[in-house]
C-alpha positions in Angstrom: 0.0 0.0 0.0 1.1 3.5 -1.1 0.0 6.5 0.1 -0.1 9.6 -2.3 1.0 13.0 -0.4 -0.4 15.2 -2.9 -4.4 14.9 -2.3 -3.8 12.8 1.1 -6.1 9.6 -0.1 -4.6 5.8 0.6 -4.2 3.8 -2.5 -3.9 0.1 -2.5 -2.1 -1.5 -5.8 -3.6 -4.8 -6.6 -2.0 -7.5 -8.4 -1.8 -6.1 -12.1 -0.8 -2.8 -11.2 -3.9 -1.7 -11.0 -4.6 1.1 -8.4 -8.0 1.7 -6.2 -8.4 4.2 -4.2 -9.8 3.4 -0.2 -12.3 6.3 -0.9 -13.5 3.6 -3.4 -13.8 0.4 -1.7 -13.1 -2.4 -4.2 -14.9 -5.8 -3.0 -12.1 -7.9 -4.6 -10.5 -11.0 -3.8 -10.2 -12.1 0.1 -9.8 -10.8 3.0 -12.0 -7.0 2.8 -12.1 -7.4 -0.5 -14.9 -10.0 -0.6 -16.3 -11.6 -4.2 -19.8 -11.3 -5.0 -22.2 -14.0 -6.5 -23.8 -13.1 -9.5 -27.7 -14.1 -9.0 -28.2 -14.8 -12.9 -24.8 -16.9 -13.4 -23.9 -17.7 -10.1 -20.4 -16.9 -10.7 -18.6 -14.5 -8.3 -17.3 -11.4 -9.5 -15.6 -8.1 -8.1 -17.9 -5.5 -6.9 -17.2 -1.9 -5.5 -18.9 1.0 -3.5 -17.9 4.6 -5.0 -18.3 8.0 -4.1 -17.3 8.6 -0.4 -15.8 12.0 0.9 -13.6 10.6 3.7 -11.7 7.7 4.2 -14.0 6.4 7.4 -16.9 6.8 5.4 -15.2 4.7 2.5 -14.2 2.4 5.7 -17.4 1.8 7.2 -19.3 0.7 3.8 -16.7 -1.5 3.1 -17.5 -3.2 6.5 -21.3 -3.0 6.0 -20.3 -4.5 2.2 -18.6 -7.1 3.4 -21.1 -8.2 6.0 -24.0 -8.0 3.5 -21.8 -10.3 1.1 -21.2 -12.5 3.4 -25.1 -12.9 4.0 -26.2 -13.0 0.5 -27.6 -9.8 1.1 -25.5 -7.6 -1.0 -27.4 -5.0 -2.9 -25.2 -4.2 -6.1 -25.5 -0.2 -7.1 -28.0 0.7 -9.9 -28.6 3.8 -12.2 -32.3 2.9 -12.9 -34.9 5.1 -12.2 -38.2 5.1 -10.7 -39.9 6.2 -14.1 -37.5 3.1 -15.7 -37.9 0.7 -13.3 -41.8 1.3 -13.5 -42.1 0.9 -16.9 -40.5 -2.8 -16.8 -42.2 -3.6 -13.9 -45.9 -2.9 -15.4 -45.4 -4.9 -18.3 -44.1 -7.7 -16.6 -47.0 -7.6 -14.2 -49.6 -7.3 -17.4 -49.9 -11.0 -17.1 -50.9 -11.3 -13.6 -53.5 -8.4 -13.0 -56.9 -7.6 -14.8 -56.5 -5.5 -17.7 -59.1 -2.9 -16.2 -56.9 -3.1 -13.0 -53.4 -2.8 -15.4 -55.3 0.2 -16.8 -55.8 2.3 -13.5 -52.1 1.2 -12.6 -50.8 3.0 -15.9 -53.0 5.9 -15.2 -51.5 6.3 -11.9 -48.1 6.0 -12.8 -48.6 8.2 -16.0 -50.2 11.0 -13.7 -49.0 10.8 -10.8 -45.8 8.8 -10.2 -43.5 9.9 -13.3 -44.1 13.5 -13.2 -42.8 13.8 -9.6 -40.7 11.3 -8.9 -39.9 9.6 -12.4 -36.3 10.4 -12.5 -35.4 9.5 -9.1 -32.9 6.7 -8.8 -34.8 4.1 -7.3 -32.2 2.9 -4.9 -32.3 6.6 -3.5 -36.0 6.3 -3.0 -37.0 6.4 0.9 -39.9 6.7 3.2 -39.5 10.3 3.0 -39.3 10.5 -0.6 -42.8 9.0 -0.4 -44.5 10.4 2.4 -43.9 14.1 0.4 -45.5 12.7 -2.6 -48.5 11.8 -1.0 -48.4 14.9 1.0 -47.8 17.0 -2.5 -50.4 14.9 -4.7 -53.3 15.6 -1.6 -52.3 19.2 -1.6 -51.7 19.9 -5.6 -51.8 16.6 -7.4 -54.3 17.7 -10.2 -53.4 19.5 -13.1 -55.7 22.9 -12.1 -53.4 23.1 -8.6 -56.0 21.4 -6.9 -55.4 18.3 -4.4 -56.5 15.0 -5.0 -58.6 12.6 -3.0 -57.1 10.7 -0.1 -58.6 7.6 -1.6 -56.7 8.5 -5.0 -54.0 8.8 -3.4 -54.0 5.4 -1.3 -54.4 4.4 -5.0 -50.7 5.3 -6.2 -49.1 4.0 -2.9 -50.9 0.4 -3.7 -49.2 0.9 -6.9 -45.7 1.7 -5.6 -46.1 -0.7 -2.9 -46.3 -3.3 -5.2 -43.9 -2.6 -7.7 -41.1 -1.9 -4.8 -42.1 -5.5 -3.3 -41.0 -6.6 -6.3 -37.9 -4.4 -6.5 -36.9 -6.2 -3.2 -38.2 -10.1 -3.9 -38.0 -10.4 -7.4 -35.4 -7.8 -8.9 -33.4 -8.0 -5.9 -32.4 -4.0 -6.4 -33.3 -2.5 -3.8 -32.5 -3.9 0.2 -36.1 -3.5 1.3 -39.6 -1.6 0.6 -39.4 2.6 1.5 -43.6 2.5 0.6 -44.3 0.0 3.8 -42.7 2.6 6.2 -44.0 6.0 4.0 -46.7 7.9 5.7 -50.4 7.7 3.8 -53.1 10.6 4.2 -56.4 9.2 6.2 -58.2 7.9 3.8 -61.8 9.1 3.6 -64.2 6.9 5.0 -67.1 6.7 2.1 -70.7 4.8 2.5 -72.7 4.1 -0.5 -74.1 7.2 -1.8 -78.4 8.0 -2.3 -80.2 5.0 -1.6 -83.6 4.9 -3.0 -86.2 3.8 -0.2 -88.3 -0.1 -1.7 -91.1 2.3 -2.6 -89.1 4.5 -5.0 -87.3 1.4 -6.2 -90.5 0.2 -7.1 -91.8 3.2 -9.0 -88.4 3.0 -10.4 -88.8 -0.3 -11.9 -92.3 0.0 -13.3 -91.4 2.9 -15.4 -88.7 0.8 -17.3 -90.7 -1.7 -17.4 -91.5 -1.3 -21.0 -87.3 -0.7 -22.1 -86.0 -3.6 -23.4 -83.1 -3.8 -21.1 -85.7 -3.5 -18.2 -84.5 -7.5 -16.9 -81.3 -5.9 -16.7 -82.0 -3.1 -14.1 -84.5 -5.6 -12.1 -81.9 -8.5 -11.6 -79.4 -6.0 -10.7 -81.8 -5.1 -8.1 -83.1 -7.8 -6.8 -79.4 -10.1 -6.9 -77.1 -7.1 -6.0 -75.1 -8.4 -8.7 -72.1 -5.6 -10.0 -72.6 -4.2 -13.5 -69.9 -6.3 -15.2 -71.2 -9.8 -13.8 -74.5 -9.2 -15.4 -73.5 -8.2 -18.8 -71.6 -11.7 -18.6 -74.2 -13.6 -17.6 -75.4 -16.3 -20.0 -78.1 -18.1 -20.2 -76.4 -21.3 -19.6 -75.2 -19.9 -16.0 -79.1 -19.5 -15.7 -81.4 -22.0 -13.4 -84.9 -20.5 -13.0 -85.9 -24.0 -12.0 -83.8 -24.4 -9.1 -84.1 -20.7 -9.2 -80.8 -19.0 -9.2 -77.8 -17.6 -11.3 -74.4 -18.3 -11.4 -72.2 -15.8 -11.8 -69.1 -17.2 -13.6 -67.0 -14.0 -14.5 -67.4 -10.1 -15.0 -67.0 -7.9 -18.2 -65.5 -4.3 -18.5 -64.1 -1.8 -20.8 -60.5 -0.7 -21.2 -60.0 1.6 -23.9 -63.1 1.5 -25.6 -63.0 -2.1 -26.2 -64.9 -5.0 -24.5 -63.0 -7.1 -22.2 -64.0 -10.4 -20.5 -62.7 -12.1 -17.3 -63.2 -13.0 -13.5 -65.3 -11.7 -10.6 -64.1 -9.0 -8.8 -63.0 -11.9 -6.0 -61.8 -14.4 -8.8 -64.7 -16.6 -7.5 -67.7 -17.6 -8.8 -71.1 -17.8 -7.0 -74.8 -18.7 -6.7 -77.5 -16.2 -6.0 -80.7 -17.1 -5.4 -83.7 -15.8 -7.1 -87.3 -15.3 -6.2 -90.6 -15.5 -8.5 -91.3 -13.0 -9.2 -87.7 -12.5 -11.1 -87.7 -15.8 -12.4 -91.1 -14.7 -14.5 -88.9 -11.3 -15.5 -85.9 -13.3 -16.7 -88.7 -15.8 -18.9 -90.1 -13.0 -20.5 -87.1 -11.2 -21.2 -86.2 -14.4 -23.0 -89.2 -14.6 -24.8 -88.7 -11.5 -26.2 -84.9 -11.8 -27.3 -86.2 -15.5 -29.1 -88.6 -13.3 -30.9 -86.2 -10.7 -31.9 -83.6 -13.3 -33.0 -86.7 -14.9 -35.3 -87.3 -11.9 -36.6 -83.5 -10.9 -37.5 -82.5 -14.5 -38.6 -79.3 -14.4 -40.4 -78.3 -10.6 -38.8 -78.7 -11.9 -35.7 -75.1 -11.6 -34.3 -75.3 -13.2 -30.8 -73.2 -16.2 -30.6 -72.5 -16.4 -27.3 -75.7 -16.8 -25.2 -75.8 -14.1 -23.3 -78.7 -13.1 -21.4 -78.9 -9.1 -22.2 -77.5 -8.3 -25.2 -78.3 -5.2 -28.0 -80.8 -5.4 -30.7 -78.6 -7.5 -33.0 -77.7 -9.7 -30.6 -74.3 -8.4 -29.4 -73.4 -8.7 -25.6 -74.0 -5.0 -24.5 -71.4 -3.0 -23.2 -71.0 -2.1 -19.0 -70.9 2.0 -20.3 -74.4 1.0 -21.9 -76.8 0.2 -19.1 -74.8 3.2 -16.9 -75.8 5.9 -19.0 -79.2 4.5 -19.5 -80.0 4.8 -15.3 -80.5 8.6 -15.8 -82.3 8.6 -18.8 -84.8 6.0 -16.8 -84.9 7.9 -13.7 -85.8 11.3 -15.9 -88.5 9.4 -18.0 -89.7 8.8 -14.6 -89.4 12.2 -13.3 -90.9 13.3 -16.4 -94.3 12.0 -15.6 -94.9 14.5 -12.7 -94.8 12.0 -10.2 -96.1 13.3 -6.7 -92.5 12.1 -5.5 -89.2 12.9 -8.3 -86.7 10.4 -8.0 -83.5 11.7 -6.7 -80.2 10.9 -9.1 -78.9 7.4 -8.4 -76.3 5.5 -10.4 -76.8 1.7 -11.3 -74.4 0.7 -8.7 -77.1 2.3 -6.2 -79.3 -0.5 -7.2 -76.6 -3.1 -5.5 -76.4 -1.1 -2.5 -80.3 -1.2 -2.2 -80.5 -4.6 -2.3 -77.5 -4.4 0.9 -79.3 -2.7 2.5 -82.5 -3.7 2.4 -81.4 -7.1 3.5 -79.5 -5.5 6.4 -82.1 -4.0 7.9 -84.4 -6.7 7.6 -82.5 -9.1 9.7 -80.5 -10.8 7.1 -77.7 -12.3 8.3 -74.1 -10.7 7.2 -72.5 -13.3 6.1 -75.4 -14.0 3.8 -75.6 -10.7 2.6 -71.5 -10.5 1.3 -72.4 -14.0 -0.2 -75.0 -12.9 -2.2 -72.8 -9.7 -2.9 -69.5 -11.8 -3.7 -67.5 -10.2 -1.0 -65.0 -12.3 -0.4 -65.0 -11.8 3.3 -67.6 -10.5 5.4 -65.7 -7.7 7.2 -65.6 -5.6 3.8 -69.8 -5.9 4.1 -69.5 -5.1 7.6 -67.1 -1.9 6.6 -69.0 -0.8 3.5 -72.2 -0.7 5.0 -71.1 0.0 8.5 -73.9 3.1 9.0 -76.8 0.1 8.2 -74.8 -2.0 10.8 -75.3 0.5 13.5 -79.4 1.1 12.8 -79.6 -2.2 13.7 -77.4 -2.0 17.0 -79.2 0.8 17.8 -81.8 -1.1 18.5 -80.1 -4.2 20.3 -80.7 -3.4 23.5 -84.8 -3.0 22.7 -84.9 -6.5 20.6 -83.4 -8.3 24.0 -85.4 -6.6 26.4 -88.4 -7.4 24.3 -87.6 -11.2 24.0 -86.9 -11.3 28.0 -90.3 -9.9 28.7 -92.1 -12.4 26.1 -90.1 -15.2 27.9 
């Protein structure tokens, strides 16, 4: 070892003649110069730290190096980017996710992620980095200035969550996760939104009773089936013997273009159906035999699905959304004594929740008809019906006491 007087840094001079300096401690050979295994060929090569002001700094990462080595845990320096890293890791994870899901994870990263931290080197992201992020996209995250919501928010940590989980397990870049120790915004605690009462459900109902699609917006209300599991539904997956429906998958739109998978739970299910739905769902397909007779070779349904256009094309989700104001104003329209107030078509699922709630049914029951994979998300979503009903607790056992 040599030392050089004229910028007061030690130098060692390895076999070769070539010269590192300590500020730049070279992982090479033994002793504190430990060899590396490369993950992808499994053969050991020479690896080395750069960039240290002082010699104890240079001293202490090589210890911290060497240690790591040792362990298998040795995290190799890389110049990728979040904004790099990101756009691997979403096409990679293509495979695994829905594609309505993959699009909302593009949207966030494309929005929010790359603009503000895009050209960060990943291995310099930390919890901090993070935690201002969220603090910056809840205070200015929208192009006008204003702040996004907390739940939007929540949104882009699930994505950076994930991608940095596989930054530490699968890419091995990066020692550990910065987003599970990153501070998130309290989230908003959201119930469902107007929920007609059974009477105005009703009046509802037999206004679109003459629309075509008027099975459509009476199963949804009477299974609490999501929007995308009833455009799937075939008739095949239909029993109105037994009576029920299985719902087998879910359909969506990405891009303007129809898309077919699973449930939102990845499971399928059986909901049960009552009479007076099982005569809507035969004359509904008493009236799509007739059109298909009347079309005959134009008739483009080749797939069996229950609601489907006037062609016979399954319909899109979009459809049946923007047709639940047009209803309700038809309705309106007629000068009832009573206007309906706006609802969307997912209001008609949380109706039929609620209703069940607050009749007695059982909560378990309820998420099984809803295909919540777990009863607590029924118990969290509709938590405001939850407490009517403990509200009243105390009178239901004093009541049974008394009649004992």
């Amino acid at each position: 070892m040599t030392r050089s007087r004229g910028r007061g840094d030690w130098r060692r001079v390895r076999p070769g003649g070539c010269v590192s300096r300590l500020s730049c401690v070279c992982l090479y050979g033994s002793g504190w110069h430990p060899r590396v295994k490369d993950p992808e060929t499994g053969e050991s090569k020479p690896k080395w730290v750069s960039g240290f002001a002082t010699e104890d700094g240079a001293k202490a990462a090589r210890d911290e190096a060497r240690v790591k080595a040792r362990r298998g845990e040795y995290i190799d320096r890389n110049a990728i980017t979040v904004a790099e890293y990101l756009a691997e890791w979403i096409e990679g994870h293509a495979v695994e996710i829905k594609p309505k899901t993959l699009a909302g994870y593009r949207v966030m990263i494309r929005l929010y992620i790359e603009p503000n931290i895009g050209r960060v080197r990943l291995q310099a992201v930390r919890p901090a980095t993070l935690t201002k992020l969220y603090r910056d996209l809840l205070t200015a995250g929208r192009r006008n200035g204003k702040g996004l919501a907390p739940n939007t928010v929540k949104n882009v940590h699930t994505v950076l969550r994930k991608a940095l989980s596989d930054a530490v397990l699968v890419d091995e870049i990066l020692p550990s996760n910065p987003a599970e120790r990153a501070k998130l915004p309290r989230a908003q605690v959201t119930e469902p939104g107007t929920v007609w009462t059974p009477a105005q459900l009703r009046g509802f109902l037999t206004a679109a009773k003459t629309h075509r699609l008027f099975a459509f917006f009476h199963l949804a209300a009477y299974t609490g089936a999501r929007r995308g599991e009833l455009c799937n539904l075939r008739w095949a997956d239909v029993d109105l013997d037994t009576p029920q429906i299985r719902v087998m998958g879910s359909s969506a739109v990405v891009e303007g273009e129809r898309i077919e998978g699973t449930t939102k739970g990845g499971r399928s299910r059986a909901v049960s159906l009552d009479a007076e739905t099982v005569e809507v769902l035969r004359e509904h397909r008493r009236r799509q035999k007739a059109d298909r007779l009347r079309l005959g070779e134009s008739w483009r349904g080749a797939d069996d699905y229950v609601f489907t256009t006037g062609w016979g094309e399954p319909i899109y989700p979009d459809t049946v959304s923007s047709l639940m104001p047009t209803l309700i104003k038809a309705y309106n329209d007629t000068k009832p004594s009573k206007p309906l107030p706006h609802a969307r078509l997912h209001d008609l699922r949380h109706i039929h929740a609620t209703t069940l709630l607050l009749a007695g049914v059982p909560v378990h029951v309820v998420a099984a008809r809803l295909g919540h994979s777990d009863p607590a998300i029924t118990l969290r979503v509709y938590a405001h019906v939850i407490n009517e009903q403990m509200a009243s607790a105390a009178d239901v056992f004093a009541n049974a006491i008394k009649a004992a």
